[in-house]
LOFIPA-267437 format. One record per residue (C-alpha): x, y, z; residue in three letters. Coordinates in pm, whole numbers, plus 50000, padded with zeros to 5 digits. Example, Ala and Ser with C-alpha at 12.3 -4.5 7.8 and 13.67 -1.06 7.14 Angstrom:
LOFIPA-267437
<x->51230	y->49550	z->50780	rest->Ala>
<x->51367	y->49894	z->50714	rest->Ser>
END
This chain:
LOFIPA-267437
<x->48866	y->71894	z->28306	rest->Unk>
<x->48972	y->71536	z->28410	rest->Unk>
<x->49146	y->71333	z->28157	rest->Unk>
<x->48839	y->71103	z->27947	rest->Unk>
<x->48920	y->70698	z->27919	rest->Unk>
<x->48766	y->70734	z->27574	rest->Unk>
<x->48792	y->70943	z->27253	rest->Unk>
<x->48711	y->70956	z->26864	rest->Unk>
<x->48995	y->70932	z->26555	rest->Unk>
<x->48882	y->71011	z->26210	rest->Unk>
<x->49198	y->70939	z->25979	rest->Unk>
<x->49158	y->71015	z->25587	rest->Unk>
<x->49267	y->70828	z->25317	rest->Unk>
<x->49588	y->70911	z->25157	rest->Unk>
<x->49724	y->70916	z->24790	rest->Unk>
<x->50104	y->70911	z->24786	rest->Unk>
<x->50354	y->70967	z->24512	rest->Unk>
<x->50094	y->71149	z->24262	rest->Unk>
<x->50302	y->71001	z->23991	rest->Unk>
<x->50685	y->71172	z->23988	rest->Unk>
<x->50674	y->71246	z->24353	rest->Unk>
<x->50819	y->70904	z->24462	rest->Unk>
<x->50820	y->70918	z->24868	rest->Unk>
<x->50789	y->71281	z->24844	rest->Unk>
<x->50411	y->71359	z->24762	rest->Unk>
<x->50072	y->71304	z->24910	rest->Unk>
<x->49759	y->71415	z->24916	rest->Unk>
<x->49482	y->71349	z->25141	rest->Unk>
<x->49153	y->71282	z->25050	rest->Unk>
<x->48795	y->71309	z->25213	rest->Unk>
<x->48739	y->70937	z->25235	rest->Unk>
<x->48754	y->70797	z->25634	rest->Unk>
<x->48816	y->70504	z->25865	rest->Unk>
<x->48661	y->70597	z->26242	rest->Unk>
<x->48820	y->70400	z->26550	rest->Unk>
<x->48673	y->70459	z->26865	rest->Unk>
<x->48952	y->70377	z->27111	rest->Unk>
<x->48846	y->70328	z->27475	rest->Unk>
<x->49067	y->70228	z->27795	rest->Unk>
<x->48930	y->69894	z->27989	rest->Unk>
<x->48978	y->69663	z->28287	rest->Unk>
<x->49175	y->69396	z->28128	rest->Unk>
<x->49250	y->69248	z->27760	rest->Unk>
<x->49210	y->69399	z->27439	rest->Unk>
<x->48871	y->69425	z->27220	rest->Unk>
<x->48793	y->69466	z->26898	rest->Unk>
<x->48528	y->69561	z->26696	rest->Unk>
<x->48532	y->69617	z->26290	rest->Unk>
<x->48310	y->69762	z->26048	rest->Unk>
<x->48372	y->69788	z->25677	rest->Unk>
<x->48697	y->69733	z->25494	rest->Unk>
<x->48909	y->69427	z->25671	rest->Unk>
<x->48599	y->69277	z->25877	rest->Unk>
<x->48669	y->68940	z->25935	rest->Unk>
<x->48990	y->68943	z->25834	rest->Unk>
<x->49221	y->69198	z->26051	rest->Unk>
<x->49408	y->69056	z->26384	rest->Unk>
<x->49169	y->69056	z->26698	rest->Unk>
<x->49393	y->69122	z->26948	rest->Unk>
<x->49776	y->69249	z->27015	rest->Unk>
<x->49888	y->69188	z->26713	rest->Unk>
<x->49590	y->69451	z->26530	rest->Unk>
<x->49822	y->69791	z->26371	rest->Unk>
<x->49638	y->70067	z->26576	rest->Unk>
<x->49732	y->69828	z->26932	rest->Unk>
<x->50051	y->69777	z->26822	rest->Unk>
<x->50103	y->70115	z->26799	rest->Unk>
<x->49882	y->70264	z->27107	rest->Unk>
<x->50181	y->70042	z->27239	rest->Unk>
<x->50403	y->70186	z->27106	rest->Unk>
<x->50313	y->70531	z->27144	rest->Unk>
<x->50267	y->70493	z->27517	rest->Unk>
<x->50621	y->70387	z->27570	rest->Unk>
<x->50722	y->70705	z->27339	rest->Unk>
<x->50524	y->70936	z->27550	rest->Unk>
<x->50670	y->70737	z->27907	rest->Unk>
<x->50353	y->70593	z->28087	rest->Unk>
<x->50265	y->70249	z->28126	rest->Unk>
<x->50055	y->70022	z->27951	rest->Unk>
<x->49706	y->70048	z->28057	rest->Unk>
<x->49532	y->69696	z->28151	rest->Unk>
<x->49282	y->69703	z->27862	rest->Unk>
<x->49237	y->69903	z->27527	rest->Unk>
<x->48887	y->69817	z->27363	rest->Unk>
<x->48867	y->69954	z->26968	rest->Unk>
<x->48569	y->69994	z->26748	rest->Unk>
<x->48689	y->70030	z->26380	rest->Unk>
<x->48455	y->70172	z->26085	rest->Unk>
<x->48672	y->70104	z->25769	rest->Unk>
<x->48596	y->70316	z->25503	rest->Unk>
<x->48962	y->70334	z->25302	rest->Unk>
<x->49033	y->70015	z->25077	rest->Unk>
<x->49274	y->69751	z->25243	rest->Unk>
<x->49579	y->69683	z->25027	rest->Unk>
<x->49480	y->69908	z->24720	rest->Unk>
<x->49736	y->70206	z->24758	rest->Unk>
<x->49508	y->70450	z->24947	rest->Unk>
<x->49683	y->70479	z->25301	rest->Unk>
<x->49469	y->70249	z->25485	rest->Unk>
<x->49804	y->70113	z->25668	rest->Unk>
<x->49946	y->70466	z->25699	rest->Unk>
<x->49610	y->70584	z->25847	rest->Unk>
<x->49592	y->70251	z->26115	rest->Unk>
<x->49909	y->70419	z->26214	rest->Unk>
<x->49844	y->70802	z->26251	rest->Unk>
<x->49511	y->70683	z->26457	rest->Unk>
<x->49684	y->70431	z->26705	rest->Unk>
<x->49949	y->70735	z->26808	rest->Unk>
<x->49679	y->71045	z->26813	rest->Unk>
<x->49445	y->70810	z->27014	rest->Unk>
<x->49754	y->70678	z->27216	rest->Unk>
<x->49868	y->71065	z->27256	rest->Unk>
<x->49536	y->71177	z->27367	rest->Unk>
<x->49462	y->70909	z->27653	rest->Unk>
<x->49802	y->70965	z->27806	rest->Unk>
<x->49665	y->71167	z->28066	rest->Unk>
<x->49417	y->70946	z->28163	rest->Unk>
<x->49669	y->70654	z->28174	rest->Unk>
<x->49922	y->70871	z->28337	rest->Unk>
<x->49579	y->70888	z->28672	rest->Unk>
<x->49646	y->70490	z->28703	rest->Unk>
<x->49872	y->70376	z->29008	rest->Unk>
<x->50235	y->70389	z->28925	rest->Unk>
<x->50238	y->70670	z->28654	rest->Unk>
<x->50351	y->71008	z->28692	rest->Unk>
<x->50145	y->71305	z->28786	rest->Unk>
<x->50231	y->71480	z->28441	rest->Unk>
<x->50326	y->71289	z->28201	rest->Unk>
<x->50549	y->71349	z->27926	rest->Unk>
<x->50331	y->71559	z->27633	rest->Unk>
<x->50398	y->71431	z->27255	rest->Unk>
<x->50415	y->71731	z->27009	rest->Unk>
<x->50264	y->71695	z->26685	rest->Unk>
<x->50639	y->71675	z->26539	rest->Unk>
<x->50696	y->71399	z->26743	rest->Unk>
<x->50400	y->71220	z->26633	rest->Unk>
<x->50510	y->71245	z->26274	rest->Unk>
<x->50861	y->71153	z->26356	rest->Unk>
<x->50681	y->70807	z->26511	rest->Unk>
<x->50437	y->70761	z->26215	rest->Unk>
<x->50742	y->70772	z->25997	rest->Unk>
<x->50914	y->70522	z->26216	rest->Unk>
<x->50632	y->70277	z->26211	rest->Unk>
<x->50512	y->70279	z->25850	rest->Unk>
<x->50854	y->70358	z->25685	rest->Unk>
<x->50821	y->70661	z->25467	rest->Unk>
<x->50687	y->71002	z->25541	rest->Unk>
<x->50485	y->71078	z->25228	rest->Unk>
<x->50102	y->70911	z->25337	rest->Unk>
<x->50175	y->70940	z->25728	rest->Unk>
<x->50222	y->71331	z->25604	rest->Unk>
<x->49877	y->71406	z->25480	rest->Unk>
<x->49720	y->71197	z->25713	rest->Unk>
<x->49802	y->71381	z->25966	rest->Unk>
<x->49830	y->71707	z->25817	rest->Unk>
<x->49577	y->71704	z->25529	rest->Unk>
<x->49617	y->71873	z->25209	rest->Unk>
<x->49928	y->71825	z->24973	rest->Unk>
<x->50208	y->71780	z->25164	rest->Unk>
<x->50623	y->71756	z->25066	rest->Unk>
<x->50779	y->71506	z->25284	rest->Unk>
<x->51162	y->71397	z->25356	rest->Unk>
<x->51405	y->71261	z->25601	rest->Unk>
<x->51760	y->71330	z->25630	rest->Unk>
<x->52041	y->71149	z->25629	rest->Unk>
<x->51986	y->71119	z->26040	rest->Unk>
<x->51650	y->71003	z->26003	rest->Unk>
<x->51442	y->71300	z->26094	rest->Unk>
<x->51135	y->71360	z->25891	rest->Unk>
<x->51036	y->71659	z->25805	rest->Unk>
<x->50713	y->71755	z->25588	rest->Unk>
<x->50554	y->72130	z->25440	rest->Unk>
<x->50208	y->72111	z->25397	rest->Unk>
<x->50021	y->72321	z->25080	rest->Unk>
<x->49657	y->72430	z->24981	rest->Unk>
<x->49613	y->72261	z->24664	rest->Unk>
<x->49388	y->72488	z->24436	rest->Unk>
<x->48977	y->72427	z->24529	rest->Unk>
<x->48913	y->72282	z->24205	rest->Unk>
<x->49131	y->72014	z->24186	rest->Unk>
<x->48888	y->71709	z->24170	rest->Unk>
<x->49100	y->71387	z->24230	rest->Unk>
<x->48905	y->71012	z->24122	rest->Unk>
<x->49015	y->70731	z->24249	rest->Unk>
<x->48977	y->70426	z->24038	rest->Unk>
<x->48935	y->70117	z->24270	rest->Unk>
<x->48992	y->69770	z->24158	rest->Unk>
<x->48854	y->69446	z->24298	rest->Unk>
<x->49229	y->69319	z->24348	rest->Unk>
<x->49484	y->69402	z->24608	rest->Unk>
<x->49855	y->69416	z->24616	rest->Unk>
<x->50118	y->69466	z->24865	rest->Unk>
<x->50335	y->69762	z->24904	rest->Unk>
<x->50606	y->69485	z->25002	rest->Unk>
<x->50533	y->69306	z->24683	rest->Unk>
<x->50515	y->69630	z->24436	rest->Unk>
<x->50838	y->69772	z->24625	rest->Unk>
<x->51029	y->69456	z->24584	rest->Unk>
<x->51004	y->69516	z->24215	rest->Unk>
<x->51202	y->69865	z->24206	rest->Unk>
<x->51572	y->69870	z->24058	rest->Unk>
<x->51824	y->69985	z->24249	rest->Unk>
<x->51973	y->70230	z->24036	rest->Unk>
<x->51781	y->70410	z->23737	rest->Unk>
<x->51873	y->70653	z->23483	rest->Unk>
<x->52029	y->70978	z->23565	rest->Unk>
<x->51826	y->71129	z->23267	rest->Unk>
<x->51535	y->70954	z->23440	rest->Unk>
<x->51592	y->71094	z->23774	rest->Unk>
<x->51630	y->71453	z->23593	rest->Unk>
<x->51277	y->71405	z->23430	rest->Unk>
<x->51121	y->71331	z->23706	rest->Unk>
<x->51269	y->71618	z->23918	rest->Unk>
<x->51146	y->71878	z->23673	rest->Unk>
<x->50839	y->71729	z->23698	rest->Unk>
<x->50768	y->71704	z->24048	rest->Unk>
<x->50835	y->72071	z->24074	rest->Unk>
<x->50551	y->72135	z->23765	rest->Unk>
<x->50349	y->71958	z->23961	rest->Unk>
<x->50378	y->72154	z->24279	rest->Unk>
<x->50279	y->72500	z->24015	rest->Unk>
<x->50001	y->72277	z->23889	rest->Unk>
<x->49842	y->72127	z->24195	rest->Unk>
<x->49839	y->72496	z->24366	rest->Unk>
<x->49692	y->72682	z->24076	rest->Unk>
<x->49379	y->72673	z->23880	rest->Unk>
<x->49347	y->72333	z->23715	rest->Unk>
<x->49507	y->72282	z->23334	rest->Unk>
<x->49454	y->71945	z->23188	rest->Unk>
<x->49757	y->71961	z->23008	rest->Unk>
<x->49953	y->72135	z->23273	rest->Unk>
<x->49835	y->71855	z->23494	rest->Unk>
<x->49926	y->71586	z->23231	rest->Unk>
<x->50312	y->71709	z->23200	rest->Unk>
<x->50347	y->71747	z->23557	rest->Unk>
<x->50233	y->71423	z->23655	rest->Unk>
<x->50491	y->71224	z->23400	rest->Unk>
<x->50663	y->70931	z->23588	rest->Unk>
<x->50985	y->70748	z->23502	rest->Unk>
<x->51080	y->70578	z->23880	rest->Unk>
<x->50858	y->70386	z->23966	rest->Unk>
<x->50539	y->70295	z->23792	rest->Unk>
<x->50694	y->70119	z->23528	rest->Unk>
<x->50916	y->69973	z->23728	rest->Unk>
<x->50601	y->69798	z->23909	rest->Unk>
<x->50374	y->69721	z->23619	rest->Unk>
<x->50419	y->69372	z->23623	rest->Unk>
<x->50285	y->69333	z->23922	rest->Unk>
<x->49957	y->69501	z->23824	rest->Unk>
<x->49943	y->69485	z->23434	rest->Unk>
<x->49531	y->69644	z->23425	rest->Unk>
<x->49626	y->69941	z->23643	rest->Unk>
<x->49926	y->70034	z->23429	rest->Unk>
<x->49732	y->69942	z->23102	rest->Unk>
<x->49449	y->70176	z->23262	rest->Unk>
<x->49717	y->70447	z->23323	rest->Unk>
<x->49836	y->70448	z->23004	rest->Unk>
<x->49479	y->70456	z->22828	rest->Unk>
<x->49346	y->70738	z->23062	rest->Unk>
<x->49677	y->70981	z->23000	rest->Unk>
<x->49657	y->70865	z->22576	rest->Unk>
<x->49309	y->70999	z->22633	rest->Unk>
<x->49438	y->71315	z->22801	rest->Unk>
<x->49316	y->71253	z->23112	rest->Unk>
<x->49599	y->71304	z->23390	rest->Unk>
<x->49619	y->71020	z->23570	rest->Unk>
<x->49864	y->70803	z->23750	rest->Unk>
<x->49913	y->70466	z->24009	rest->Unk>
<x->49813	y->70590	z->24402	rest->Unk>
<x->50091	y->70534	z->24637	rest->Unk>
<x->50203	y->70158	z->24554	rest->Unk>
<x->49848	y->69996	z->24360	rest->Unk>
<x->49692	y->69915	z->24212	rest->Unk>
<x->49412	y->70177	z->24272	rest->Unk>
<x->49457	y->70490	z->23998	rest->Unk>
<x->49425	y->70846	z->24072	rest->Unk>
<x->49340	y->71066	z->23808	rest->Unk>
<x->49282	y->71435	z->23846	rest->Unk>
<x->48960	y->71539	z->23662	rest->Unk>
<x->48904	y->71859	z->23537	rest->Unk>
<x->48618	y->72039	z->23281	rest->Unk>
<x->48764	y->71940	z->22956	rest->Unk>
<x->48849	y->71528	z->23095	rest->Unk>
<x->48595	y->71506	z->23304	rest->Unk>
<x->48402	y->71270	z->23046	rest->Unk>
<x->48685	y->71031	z->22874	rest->Unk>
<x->48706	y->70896	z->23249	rest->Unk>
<x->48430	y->70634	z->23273	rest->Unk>
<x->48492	y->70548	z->22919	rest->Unk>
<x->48836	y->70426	z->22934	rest->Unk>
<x->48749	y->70291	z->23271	rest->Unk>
<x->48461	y->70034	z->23237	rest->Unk>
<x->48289	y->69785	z->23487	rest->Unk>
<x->48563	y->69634	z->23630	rest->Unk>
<x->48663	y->69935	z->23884	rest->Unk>
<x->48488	y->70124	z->24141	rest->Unk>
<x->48529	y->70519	z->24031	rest->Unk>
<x->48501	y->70714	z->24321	rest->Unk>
<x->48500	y->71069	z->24288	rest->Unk>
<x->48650	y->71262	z->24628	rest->Unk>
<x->48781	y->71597	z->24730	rest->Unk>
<x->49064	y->71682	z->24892	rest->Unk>
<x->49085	y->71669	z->25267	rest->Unk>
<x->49234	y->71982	z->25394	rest->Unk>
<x->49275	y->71949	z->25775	rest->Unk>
<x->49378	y->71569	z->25822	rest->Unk>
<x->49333	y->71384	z->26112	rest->Unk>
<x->49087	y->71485	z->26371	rest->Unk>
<x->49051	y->71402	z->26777	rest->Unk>
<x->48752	y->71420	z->26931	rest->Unk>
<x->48660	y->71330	z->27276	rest->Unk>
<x->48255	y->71207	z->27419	rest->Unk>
<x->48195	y->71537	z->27568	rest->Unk>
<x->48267	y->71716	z->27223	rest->Unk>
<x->48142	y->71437	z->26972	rest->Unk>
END
């Protein structure tokens, strides 16, 4: 089969952290941005659709070219003349649901899986140099900073992610029980990861740190087995971070704190302000209540397979 000039991402969103996970956890979820990624004569193009339309960089200095770029160096073939992108945004800009994280993952599968047809142009070699899916998480890492959305985004499910001391990433992915039911809780406002980041000490507690240790293991037992309301509650106690970043979103911690006085496990998704709460039989109704006009509830499942690659002949 000769090498296509064209092919098809899907990326899901991503919820990282899941309250005491900090840079550990992450889930994916079944809610997708679609870029189209085609090689070209000359330039760069690019189309979007949805979330960031009108407002994302048209040309080098869009995520997913800057890092096809980069991937393309990684892999060892040169830069074609012309990559033309058509983006449908489904995942919230800015809102703690991956959309950076899943720019990223897209630009180096779609990077990884025209290789071969940049590697036909004059002046590349006849094979090039593959790019093994550990190597692809190793550069997602690199380019967005931490492991834990690149990590489900890739891999789908719940997934443990770390680096060592050298800087290698490594990540385990799990099968979250069927009926966990995560809602995402979408407000109007944005916030930076930067900005909610900037607000974390740099030292906290010991007796904090041991907290949320014991509870990040709960919440392995309680994301993997059939869904407890109070199990899920416990498990998905925070004392590293959220508080930490309140200030800079005072309605998503206030609706935190409501929603888990109410019983209703729920916590801040990756860095804001969006909340994730996980819904099950008995909290399934206090949700809305406690939630009112003012936020886009969006029930989703859990994506189990992460990012997909799929070329025009297969599509």
């Amino acid at each position: 089969m000769t090498a296509s000039n064209s092919v098809l991402v899907r990326v899901p969103a991503t919820s990282a952290n899941l309250g005491p996970g900090f840079d550990t956890l992450g889930i994916a979820l079944d809610l997708y941005d679609e870029v189209e990624a085609a090689l070209t004569g000359d330039g760069v193009t690019i189309e979007v659709e949805g979330q960031g339309e009108g407002e994302l960089d048209a040309g080098e200095g869009h995520l997913i070219i800057r890092t096809m770029r980069a991937t393309f160096d990684r892999i060892g073939v040169p830069q074609p003349a012309g990559i033309a992108l058509r983006c449908r945004n489904r995942i919230p800009h800015a809102r703690g649901l991956g959309s950076s994280s899943a720019a990223i993952c897209a630009g180096i599968l779609a990077a990884r899986a025209l290789a071969p047809a940049v590697a036909g142009t004059a002046g590349a070699p006849a094979e090039p140099p593959t790019m093994s899916d550990d190597e692809a998480f190793e550069l997602a890492t690199e380019l967005e900073g931490h492991p834990d959305n690149v990590a489900p985004c890739l891999a789908g499910g719940l997934t443990i992610a770390w680096t060592e001391q050298s800087g290698t990433a490594h990540m385990v992915k799990l099968a979250p029980h069927g009926d966990i039911r995560p809602v995402v809780l979408i407000p109007a406002f944005r916030l930076s990861t930067e900005e909610a980041r900037g607000l974390l000490p740099k030292d906290v507690p010991h007796a904090d740190a041991a907290v949320n240790a014991g509870r990040a293991a709960l919440l392995i037992a309680a994301l993997t087995r059939m869904p407890e309301s109070g199990l899920l509650l416990a498990a998905t106690e925070d004392r590293l971070h959220q508080d930490y970043r309140a200030p800079a979103m005072p309605r998503t911690a206030d609706l935190v704190r409501r929603l888990r006085a109410a019983g209703v496990p729920a916590v801040v998704s990756g860095a804001g302000p969006t909340v994730l709460a996980f819904s099950t039989s008995d909290t399934e109704d206090l949700i809305a209540p406690e939630v009112g006009t003012d936020w886009l509830i969006q029930p989703l499942n859990v994506d189990l397979n992460g990012a997909g690659v799929q070329f025009p002949e297969t599509r």
